[in-house]
C-alpha positions, 0 to 999 in steps of 0.5 A: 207789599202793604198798601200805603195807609189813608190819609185822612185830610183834615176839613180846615184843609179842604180845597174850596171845590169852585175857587171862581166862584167863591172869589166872584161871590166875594167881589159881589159882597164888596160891591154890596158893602161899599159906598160906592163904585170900586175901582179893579184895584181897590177890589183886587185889594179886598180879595187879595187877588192880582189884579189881571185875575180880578179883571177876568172874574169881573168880565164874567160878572158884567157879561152876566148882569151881575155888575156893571161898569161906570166911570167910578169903576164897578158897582153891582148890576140890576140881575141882582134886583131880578133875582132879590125880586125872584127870591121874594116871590117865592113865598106866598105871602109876599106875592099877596102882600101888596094886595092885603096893604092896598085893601086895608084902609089904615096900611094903604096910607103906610110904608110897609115891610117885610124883614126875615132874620138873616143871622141877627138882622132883620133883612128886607124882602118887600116894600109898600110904598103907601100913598104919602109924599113923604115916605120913610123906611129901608131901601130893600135887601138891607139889613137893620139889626135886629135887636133894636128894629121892630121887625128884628124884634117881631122876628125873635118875640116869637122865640123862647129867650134862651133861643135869642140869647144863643143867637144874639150872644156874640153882639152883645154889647148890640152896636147902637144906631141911636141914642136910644138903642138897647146895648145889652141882653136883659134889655132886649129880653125885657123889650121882647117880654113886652112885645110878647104881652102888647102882641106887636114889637115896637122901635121908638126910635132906636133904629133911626132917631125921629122914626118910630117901627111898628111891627108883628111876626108872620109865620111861614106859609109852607114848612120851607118858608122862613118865618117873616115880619111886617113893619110899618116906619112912622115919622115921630110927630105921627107917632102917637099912641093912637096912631100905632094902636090903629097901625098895629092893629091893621098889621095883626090883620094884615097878618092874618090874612096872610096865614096860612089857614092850614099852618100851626097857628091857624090850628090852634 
């Protein structure tokens, strides 16, 4: 008797291997994108779940610190902010970063960042507070776009333009977060080319009207380690062209000292 032929099962109909866990990390996507706390229902909602097994996943979530109960429903839980720390000291550089801000007589003074390009964004790692009253920049782990951010565009003046285009191709017209953010490719690519030649990106308000970016590209400590990002945030009426001269070149320092002195930039 012939034994039945193989079947071969097409990927779009692959089972998901940890439906449980795919379902908990969609609850916590919700969480992160909302506004505020959501109700069991309203995450019910977004997942397409019945809300009894919602609950049962969220019971899960709040027992391991993942989020939280408050009167308004859930939001996410601060296990969230240990493992985005934990995350961010891996890298060599961001665990030097503070030391190298507090030791520069300009960055001390500044709010300083530092971004990694997650898809086409410029996602948050780390965060000098600097020593002013008045302090501007991104709360960490957000994400700004990174086609009209200075450290987005730190992030891809270091890319040829073929390879921006490949990566930011599905944005464009790019969303505008000001009156003054670029919406299209040969813009981008005309601000980068000038990044390129000025040896540091800059945002002149088109992340945030009022806020100038200052921002210089961080290789990779280790082969692993993704390249990186620092950025300074200047409250406009500081902005002068004297002032980013003097950030931009505390920042190209700052940058060298957290190169590696074995990397492929440092041996050139």
């Amino acid at each position: 008797m012939a034994e039945p032929a193989a079947v071969d099962v097409p990927d779009r109909v692959a089972r998901d291997p940890a439906p449980a866990v795919t379902r908990s990390l969609k609850i916590l996507g919700v969480l992160a994108d909302a506004d505020g706390p959501q109700t069991l229902t309203e995450i019910a909602t977004a997942l397409g779940l019945a809300k009894s097994s919602t609950m049962n996943l969220c019971l899960a979530l709040e027992d391991g610190g993942m989020i939280q109960r408050v009167p308004a429903g859930y939001q996410l839980g601060r296990r969230n902010a240990e493992l985005g720390g934990a995350f961010a000291a891996q890298f060599n550089q961001i665990r030097e970063f503070y030391a190298v801000c507090e030791a520069s007589p300009v960055l001390r003074h500044e709010v300083v960042q530092v971004a990694m390009l997650d898809d086409h964004d410029a996602l948050y790692l780390a965060r000098h507070e600097g020593s002013r009253t008045v302090r501007f920049g991104t709360p960490l782990g957000s994400r700004i776009h990174a086609a009209f951010s200075a450290t987005g565009n730190a992030l891809l003046m270091v890319m040829d333009d073929s390879r921006v285009e490949e990566i930011m191709a599905d944005q464009v017209p790019f969303p505008r977060a000001s009156e003054n953010s670029v919406r299209e490719m040969p813009d981008l690519l005309e601000k980068l080319a000038a990044a390129r030649a000025r040896g540091y990106a800059l945002d002149p308000g088109e992340g945030m009207q009022g806020l100038y970016g200052v921002a210089v590209p961080l290789e990779g400590w280790a082969p692993g380690d993704p390249p990186l990002a620092l950025g300074v945030a200047i409250q406009e009426a500081r902005a002068t062209p004297e002032h980013i001269e003097r950030v931009a070149d505390a920042l190209k320092d700052a940058a060298r000292r957290l190169t590696n002195p074995l990397g492929a930039s440092a041996r050139k």
